[in-house]
Residue frames as qw, qx, qy, qz and C-alpha x, y, z in Angstrom:
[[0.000, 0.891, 0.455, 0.000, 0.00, 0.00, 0.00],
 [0.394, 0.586, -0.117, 0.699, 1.36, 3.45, -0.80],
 [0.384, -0.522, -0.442, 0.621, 2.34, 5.33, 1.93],
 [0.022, -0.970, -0.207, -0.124, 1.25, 9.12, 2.59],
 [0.625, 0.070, -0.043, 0.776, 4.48, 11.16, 2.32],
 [0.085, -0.971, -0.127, 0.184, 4.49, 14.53, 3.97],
 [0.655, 0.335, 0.079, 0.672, 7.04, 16.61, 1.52],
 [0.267, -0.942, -0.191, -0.064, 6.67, 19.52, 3.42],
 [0.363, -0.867, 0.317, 0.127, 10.02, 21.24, 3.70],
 [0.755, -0.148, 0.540, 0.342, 11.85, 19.16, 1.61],
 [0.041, 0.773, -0.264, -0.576, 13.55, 20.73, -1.28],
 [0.830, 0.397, 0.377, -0.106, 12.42, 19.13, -4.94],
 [0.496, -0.107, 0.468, 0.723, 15.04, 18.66, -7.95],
 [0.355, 0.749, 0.272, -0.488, 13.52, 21.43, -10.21],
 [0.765, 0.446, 0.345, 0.312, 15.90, 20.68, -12.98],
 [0.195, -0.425, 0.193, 0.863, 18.61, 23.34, -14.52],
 [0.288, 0.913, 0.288, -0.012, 17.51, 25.69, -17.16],
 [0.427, -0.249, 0.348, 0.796, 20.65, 26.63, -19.29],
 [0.411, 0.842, 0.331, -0.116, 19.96, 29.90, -21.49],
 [0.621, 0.537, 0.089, 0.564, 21.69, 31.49, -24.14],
 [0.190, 0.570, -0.143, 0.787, 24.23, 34.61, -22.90],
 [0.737, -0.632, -0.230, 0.066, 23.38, 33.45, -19.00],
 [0.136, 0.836, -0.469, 0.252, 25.84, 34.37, -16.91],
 [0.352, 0.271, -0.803, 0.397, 28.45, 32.44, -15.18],
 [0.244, -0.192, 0.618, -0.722, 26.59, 33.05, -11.68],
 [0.605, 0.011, 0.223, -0.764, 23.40, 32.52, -12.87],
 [0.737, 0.184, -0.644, -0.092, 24.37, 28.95, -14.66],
 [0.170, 0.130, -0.793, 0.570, 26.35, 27.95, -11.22],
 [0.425, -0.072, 0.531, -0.730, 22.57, 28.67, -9.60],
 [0.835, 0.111, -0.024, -0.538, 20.92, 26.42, -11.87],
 [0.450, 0.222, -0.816, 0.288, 23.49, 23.57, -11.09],
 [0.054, 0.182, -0.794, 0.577, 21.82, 24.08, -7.87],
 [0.851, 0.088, 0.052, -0.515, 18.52, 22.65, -8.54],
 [0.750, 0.338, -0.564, -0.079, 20.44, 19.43, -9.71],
 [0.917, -0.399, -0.014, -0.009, 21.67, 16.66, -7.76],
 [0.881, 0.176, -0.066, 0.435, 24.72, 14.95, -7.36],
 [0.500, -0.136, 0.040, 0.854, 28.30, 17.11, -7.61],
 [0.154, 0.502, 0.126, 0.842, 26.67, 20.21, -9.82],
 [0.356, -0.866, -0.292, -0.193, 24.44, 21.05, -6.58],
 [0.678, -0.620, -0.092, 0.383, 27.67, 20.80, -4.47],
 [0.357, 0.152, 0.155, 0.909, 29.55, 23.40, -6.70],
 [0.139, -0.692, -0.106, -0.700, 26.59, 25.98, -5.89],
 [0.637, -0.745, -0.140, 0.140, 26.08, 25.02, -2.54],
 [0.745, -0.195, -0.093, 0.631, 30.31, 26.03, -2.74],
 [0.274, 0.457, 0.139, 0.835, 30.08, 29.07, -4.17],
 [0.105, -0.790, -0.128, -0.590, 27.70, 30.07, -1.75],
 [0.777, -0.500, -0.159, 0.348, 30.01, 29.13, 1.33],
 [0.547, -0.117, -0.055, 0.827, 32.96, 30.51, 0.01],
 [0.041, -0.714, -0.347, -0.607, 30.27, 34.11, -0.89],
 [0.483, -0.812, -0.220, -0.243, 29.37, 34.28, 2.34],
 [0.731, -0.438, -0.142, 0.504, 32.87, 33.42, 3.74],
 [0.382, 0.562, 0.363, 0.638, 34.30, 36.25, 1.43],
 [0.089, -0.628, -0.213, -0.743, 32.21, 38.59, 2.43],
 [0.652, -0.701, -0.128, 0.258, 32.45, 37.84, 6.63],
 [0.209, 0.865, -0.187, 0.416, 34.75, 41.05, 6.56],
 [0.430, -0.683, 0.527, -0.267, 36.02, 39.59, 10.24],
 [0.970, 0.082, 0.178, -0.145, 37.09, 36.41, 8.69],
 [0.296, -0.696, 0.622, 0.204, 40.54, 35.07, 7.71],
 [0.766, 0.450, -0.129, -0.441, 40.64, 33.84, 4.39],
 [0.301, -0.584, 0.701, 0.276, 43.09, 31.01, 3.78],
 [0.765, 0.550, -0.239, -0.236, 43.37, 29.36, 0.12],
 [0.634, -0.286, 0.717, -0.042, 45.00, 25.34, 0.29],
 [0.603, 0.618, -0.414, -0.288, 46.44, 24.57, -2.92],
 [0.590, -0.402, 0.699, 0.036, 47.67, 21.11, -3.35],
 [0.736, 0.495, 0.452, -0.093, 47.65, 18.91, -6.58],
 [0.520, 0.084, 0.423, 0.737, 49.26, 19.91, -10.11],
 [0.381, 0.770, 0.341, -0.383, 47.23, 22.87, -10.18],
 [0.041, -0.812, 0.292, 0.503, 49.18, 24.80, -11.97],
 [0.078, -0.009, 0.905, 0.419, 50.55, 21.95, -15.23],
 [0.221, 0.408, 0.877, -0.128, 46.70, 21.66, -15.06],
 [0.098, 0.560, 0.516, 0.641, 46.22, 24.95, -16.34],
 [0.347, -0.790, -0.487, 0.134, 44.99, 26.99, -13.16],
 [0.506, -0.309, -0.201, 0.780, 47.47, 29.37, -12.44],
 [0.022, 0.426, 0.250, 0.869, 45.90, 32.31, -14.21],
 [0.537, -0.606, -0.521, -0.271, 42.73, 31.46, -11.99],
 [0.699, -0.482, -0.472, 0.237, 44.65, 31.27, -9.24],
 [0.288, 0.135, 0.121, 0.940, 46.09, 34.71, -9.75],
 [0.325, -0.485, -0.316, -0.748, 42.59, 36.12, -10.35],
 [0.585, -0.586, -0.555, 0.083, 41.77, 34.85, -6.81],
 [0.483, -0.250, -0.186, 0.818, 44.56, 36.81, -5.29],
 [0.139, 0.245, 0.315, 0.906, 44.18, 39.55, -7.48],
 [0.402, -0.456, -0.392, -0.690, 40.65, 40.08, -6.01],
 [0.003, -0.349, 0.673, -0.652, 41.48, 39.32, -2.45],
 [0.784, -0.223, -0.474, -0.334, 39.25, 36.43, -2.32],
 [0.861, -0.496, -0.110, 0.025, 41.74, 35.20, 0.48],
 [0.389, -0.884, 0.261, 0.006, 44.29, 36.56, 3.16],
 [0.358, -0.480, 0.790, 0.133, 46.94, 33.46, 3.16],
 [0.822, 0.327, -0.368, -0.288, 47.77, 31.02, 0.95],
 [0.632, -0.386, 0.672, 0.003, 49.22, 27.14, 1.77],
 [0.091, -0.847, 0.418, 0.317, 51.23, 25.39, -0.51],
 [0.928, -0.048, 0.231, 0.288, 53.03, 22.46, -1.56],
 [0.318, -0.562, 0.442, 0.623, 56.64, 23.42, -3.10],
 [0.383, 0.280, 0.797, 0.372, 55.41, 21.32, -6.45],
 [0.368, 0.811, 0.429, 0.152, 52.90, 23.96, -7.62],
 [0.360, -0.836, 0.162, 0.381, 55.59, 26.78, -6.79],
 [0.348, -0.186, 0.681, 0.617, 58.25, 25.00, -8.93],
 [0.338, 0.375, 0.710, 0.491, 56.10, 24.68, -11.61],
 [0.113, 0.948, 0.295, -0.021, 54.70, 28.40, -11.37],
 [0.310, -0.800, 0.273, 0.435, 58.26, 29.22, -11.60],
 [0.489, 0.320, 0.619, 0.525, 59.11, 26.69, -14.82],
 [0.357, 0.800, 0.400, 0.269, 56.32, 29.11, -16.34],
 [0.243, -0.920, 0.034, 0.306, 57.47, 32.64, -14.38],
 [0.222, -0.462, 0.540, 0.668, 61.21, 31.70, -16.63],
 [0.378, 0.483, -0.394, -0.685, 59.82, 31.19, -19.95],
 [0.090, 0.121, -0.923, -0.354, 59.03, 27.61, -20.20],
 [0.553, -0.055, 0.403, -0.727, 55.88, 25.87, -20.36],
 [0.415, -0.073, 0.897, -0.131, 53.63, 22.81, -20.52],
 [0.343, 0.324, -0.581, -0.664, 52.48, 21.22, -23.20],
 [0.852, 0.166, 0.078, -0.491, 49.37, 18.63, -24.10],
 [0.352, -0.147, 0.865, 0.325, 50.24, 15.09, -24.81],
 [0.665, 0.487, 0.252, -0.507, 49.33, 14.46, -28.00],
 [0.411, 0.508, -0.742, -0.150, 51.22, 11.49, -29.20],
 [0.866, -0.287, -0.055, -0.405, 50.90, 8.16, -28.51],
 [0.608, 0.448, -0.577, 0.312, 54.30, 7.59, -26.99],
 [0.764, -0.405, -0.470, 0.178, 55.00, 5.04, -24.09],
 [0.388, -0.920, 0.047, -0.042, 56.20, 6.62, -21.01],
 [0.788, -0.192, 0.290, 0.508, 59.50, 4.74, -21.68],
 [0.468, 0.566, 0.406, 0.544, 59.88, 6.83, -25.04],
 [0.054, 0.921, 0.115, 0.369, 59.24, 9.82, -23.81],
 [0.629, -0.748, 0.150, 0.153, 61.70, 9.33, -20.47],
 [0.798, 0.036, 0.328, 0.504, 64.34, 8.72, -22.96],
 [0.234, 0.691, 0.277, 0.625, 63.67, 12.18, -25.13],
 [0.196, -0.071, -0.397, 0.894, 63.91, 13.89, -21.67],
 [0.433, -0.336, -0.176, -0.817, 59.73, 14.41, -21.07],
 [0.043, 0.063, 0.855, -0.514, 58.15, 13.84, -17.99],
 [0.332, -0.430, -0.431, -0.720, 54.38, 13.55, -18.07],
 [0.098, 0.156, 0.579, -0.794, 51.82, 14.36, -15.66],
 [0.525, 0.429, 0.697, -0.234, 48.51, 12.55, -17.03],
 [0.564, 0.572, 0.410, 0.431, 47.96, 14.21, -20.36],
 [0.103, 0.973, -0.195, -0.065, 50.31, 17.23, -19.66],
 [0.796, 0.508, -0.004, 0.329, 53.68, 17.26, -20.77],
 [0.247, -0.901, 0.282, 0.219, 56.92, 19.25, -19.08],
 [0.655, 0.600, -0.309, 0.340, 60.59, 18.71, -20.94],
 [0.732, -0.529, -0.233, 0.360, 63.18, 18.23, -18.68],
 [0.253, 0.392, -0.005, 0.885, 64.74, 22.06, -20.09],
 [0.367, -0.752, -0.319, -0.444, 62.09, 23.11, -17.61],
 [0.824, -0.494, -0.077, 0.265, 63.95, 22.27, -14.49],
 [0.511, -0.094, 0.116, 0.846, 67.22, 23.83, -16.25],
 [0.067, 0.595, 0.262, 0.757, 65.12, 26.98, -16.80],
 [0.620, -0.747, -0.197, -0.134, 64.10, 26.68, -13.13],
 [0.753, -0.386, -0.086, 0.525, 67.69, 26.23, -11.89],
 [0.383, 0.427, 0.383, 0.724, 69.08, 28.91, -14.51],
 [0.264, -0.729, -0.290, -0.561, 66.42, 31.44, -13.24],
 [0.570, -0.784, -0.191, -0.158, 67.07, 30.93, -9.71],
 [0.775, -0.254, 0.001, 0.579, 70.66, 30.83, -9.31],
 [0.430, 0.341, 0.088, 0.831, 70.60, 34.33, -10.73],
 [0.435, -0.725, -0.213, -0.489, 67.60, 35.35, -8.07],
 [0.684, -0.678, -0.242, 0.116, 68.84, 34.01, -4.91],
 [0.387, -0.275, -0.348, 0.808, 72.19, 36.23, -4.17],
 [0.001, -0.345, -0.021, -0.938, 69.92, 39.17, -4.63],
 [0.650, -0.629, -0.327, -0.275, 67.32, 37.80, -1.96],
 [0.347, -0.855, 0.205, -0.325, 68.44, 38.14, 1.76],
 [0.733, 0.171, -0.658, -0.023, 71.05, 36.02, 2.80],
 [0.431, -0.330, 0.585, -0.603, 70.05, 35.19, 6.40],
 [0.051, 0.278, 0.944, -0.173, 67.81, 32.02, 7.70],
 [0.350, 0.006, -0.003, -0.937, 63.76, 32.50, 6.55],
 [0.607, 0.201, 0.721, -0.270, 61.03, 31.01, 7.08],
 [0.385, 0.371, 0.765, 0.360, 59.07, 29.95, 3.81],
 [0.129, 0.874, 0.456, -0.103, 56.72, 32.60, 4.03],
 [0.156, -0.908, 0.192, 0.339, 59.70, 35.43, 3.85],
 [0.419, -0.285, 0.730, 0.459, 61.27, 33.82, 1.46],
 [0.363, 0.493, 0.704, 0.360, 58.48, 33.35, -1.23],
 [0.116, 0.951, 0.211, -0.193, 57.54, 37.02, -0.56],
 [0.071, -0.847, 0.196, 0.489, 60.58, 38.20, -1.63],
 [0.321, 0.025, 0.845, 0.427, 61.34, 35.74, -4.43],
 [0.297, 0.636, 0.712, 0.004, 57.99, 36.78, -5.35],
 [0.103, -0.855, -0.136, 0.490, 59.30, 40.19, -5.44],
 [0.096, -0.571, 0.534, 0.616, 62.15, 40.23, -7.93],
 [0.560, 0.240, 0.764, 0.214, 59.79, 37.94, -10.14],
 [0.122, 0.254, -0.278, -0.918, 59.28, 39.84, -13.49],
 [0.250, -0.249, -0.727, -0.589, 55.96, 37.80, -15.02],
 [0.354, -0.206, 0.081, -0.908, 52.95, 39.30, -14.41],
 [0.786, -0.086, -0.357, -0.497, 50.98, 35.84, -14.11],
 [0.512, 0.082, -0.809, 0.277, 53.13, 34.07, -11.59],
 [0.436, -0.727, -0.485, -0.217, 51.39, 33.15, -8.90],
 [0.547, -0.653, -0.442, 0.282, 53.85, 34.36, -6.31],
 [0.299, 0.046, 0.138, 0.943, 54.58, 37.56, -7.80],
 [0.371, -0.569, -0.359, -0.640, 50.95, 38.60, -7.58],
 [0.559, -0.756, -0.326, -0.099, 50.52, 37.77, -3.98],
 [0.628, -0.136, -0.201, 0.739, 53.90, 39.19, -2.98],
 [0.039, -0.300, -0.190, -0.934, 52.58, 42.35, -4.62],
 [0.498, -0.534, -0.419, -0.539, 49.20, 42.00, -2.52],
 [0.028, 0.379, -0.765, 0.521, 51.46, 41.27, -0.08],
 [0.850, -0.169, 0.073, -0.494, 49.49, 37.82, 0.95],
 [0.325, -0.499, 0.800, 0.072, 51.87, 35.59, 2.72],
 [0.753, 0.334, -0.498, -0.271, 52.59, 32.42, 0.84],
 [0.829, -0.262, 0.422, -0.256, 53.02, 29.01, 2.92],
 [0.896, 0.203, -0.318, -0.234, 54.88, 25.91, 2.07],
 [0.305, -0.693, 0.614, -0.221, 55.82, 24.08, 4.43],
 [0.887, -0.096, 0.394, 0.221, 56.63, 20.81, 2.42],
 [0.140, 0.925, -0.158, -0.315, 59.18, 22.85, 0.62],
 [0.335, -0.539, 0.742, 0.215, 61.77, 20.21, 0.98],
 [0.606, 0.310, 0.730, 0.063, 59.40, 17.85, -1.58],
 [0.510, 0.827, 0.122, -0.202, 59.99, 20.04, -4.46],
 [0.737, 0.435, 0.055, 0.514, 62.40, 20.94, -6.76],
 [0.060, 0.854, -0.025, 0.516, 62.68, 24.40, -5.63],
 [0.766, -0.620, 0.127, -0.109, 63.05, 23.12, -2.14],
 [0.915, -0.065, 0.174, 0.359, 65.71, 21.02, -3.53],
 [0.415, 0.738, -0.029, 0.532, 67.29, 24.56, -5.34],
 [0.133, -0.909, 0.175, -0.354, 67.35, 26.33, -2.19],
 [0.885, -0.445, 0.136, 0.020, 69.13, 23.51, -0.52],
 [0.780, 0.449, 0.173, 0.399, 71.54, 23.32, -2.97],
 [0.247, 0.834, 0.035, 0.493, 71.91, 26.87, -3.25],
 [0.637, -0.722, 0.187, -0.194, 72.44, 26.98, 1.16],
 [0.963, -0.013, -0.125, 0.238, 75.55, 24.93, 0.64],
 [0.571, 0.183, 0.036, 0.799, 77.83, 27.69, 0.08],
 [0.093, 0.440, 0.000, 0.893, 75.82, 30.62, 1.15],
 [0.003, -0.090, 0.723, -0.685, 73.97, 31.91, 3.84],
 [0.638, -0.042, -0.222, -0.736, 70.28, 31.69, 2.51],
 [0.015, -0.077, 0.959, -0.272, 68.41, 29.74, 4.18],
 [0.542, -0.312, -0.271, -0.731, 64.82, 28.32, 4.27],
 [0.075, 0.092, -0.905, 0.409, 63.69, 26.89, 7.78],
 [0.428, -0.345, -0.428, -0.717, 60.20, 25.95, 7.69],
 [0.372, -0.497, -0.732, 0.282, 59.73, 25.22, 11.31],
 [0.071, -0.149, -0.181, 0.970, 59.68, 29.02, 11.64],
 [0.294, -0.303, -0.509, -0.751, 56.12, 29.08, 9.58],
 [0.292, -0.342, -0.819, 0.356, 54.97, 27.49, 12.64],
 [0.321, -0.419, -0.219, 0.820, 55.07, 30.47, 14.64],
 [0.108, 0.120, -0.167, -0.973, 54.20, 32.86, 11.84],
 [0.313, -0.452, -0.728, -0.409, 50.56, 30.54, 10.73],
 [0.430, -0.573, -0.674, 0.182, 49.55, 30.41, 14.41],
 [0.032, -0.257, -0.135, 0.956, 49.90, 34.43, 14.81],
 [0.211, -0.097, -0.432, -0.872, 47.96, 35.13, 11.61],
 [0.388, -0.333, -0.794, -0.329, 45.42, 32.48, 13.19],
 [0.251, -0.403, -0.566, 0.674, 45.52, 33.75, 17.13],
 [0.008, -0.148, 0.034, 0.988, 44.87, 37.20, 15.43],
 [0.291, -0.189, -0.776, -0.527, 41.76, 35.96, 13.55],
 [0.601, 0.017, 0.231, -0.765, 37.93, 36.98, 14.82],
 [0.848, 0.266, 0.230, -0.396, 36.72, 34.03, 12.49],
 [0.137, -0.596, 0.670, 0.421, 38.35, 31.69, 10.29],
 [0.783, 0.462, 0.082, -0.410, 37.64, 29.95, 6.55],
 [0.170, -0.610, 0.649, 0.421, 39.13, 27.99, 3.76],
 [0.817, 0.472, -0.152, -0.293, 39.09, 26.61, 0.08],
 [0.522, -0.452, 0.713, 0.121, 41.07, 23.51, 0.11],
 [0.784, 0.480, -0.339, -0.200, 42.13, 21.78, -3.17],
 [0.721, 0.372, -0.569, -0.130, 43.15, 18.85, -3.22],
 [0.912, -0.254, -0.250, 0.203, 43.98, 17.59, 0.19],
 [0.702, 0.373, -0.301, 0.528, 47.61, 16.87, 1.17],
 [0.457, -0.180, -0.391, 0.779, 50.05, 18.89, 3.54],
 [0.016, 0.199, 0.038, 0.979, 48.34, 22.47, 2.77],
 [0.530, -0.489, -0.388, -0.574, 45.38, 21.39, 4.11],
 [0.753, -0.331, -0.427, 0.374, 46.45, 19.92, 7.64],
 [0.303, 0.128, -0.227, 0.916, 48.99, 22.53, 7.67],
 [0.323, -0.354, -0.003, -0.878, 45.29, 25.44, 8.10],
 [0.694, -0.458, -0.507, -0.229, 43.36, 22.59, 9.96],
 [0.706, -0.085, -0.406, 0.573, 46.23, 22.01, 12.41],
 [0.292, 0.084, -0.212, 0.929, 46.81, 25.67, 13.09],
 [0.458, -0.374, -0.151, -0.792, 42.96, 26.14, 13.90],
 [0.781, -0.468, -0.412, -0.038, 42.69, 23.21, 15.95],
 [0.704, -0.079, -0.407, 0.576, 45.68, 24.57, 17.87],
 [0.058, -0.165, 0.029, -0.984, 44.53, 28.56, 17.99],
 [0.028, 0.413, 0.886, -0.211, 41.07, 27.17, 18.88],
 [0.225, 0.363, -0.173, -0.887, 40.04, 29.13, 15.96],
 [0.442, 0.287, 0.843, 0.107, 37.91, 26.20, 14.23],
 [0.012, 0.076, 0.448, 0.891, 36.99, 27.10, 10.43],
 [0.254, 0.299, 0.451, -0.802, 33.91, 28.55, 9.98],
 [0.816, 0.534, -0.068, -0.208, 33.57, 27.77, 6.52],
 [0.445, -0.295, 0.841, 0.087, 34.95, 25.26, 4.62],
 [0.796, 0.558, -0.159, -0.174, 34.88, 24.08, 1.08],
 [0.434, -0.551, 0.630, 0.334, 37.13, 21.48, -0.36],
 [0.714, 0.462, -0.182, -0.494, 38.01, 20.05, -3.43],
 [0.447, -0.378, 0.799, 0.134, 38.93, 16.44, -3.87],
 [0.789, 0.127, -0.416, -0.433, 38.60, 13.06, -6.05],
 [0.234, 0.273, -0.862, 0.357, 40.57, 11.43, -3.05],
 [0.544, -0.595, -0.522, -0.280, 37.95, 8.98, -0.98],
 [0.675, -0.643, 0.134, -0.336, 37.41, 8.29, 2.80],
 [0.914, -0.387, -0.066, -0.105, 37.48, 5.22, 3.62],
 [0.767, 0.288, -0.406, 0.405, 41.34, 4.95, 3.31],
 [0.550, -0.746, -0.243, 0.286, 41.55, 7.33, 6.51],
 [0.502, 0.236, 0.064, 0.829, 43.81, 9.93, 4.57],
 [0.328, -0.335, -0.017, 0.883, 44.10, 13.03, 4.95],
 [0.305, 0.217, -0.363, -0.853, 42.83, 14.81, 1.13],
 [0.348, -0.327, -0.792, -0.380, 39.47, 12.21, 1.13],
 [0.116, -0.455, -0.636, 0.613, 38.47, 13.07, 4.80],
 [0.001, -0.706, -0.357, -0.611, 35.33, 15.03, 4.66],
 [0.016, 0.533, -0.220, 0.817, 35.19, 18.06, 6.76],
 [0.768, -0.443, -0.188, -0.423, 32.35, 16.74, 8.78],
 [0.916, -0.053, -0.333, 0.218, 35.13, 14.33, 10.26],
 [0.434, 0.162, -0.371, 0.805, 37.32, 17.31, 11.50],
 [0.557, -0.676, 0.037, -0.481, 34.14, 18.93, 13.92],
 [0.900, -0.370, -0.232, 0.003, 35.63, 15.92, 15.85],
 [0.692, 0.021, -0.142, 0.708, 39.08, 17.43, 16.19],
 [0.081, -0.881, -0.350, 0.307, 37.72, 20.87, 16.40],
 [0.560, -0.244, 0.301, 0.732, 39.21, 21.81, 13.60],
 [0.179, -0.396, -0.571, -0.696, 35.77, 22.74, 11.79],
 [0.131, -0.021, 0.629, -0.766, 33.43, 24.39, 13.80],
 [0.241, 0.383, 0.875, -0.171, 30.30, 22.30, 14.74],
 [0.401, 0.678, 0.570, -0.235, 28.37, 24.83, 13.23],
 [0.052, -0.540, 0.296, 0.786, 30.34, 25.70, 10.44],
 [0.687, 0.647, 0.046, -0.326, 28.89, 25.93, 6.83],
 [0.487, -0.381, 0.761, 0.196, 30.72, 23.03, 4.83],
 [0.766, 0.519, -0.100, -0.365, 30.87, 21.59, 1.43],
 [0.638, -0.322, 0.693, 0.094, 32.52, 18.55, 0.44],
 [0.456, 0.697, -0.286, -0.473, 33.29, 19.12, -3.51],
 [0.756, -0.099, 0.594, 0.257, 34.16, 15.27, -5.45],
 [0.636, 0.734, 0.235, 0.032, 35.44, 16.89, -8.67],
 [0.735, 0.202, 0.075, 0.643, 38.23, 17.61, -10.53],
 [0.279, -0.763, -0.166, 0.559, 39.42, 20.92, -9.43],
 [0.306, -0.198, 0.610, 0.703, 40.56, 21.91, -13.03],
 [0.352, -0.496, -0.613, -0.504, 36.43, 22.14, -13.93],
 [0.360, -0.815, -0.402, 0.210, 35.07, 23.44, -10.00],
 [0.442, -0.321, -0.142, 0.825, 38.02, 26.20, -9.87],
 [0.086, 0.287, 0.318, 0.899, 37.40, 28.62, -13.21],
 [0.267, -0.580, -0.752, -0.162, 33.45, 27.58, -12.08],
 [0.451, -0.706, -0.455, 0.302, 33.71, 29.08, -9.04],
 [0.407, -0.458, -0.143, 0.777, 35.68, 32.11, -9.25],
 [0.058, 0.158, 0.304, 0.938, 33.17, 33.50, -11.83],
 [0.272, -0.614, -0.539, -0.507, 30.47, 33.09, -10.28],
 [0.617, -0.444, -0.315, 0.567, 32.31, 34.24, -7.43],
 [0.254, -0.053, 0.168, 0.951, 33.44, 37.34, -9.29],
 [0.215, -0.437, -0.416, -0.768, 29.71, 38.16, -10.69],
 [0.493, -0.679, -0.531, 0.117, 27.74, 37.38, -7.19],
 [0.544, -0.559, -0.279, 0.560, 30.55, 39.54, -5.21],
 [0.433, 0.370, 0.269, 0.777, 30.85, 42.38, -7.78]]
């Protein structure tokens, strides 16, 4: 026998409605009639709106992945560029490879059907269907061995170090030459897992530059102590995300918002698959904080979001 269903309050799929010469925002709202992932890209946009626009809020932007081979790095620029968010975290990996581009080199589409053996032989590294030459790396070393004696030579933390590396960069699209100029500290405190990490080490043999990232310690958990409220867009997982959880669960600043972007599950008990919901229990999210758990390539949610981010907040 059918049962009587009381639908009262319950919120019906109403279908999207895609029109010609929509805008960006107003597509992103009709994702949110839809199920599945496209609702959870509007429900993000309007977390990270409202976090945005909390004016007593501490923005912090967790970059992990290849953004940056993937194509993002303009995007991620345009975030900065529009002070979407206060601090960035890191890995060293998107850094190098915003530097590859920052000297003149750049990545390139596979589009051949040569074995990975073939190409390691021609000197080409790939990175799913992108493409880097190993001249990148000698455009990275090349580039930085004529930047670092003009940077300070003392001990720095990461953060004081990318700002001023960011400083003497000359391309207008790199990512840490825009937030040096917005002056919006940069994080990475798995520096040593890069290439760059591996430059500055290199470079520290013979001179006094240094890059001690236990000092970031100290400098996160100010920016966070200082903080009324605190937020964050997390891509991809990994160290850059811990790194802002950690330093809220330890300032007993728990985020307030909270978006992430993954394709990484649960159940394995990592890190970048954990959903937020799982860090109220560490008090690293606050019980009532406004959360979104994003399962999508971040290379198709990023552009998404930061126009209809740009038209909502205009």
């Amino acid at each position: 026998m059918a049962q009587n269903i009381d639908w009262a309050g319950d919120v019906f799929i109403s279908h999207a409605d895609v029109k010609k010469g929509m805008s960006v925002s107003s597509f992103v709202k009709e994702l949110g009639k839809c199920g599945f992932q496209a609702r959870k890209i509007a429900m993000a946009v309007k977390v990270l709106s409202d976090m945005v626009s909390d004016k007593e809020c501490t923005k912090f932007l967790a970059l992990a992945g290849t953004m940056v081979p993937g194509g993002m790095r303009k995007v991620i620029c345009e975030f900065l560029r529009e002070k979407f968010f206060d601090v960035v975290v890191s890995t060293g990996a998107n850094l190098t490879h915003d530097l590859i581009e920052a000297f003149g080199e750049k990545h390139k589409f596979m589009d051949s059907e040569e074995t990975d053996v073939e190409l390691q032989v021609k000197g080409i590294n790939r990175i799913y269907n992108v493409l880097l030459p190993n001249r990148g790396y000698v455009a990275l070393e090349n580039g930085l061995r004529k930047l670092f004696p003009k940077l300070p030579q003392k001990e720095m933390s990461s953060r004081e170090f990318l700002y001023e590396l960011g400083l003497k960069i000359r391309d207008k699209n790199s990512i840490l030459k825009v937030a040096a100029e917005k002056k919006i500290p940069v994080f990475a405190p798995s520096l040593p897992d890069s290439v760059l990490g591996f430059q500055v080490w290199m470079y520290s043999q013979n001179h006094d530059l240094t890059v001690n990232t236990t000092i970031d310690q100290g400098e996160v958990l100010d920016i966070v102590f200082e903080s009324e409220k605190t937020g964050a867009l997390v891509v991809g997982g990994g160290v850059p995300k811990h790194y802002v959880a950690m330093a809220a669960q330890i300032a007993d600043k728990p985020l307030k918002y909270a978006v992430q972007i993954t394709l990484d599950r649960p159940e394995g008990g990592g890190v970048s698959g954990a959903k937020l919901e799982e860090a109220k229990s560490w008090r690293k999210v606050h019980p009532k904080a406004e959360t979104v758990d994003l399962v999508c390539d971040a290379t198709i949610a990023l552009p998404l979001i930061l126009a209809a981010l740009k038209d909502r907040l205009r």
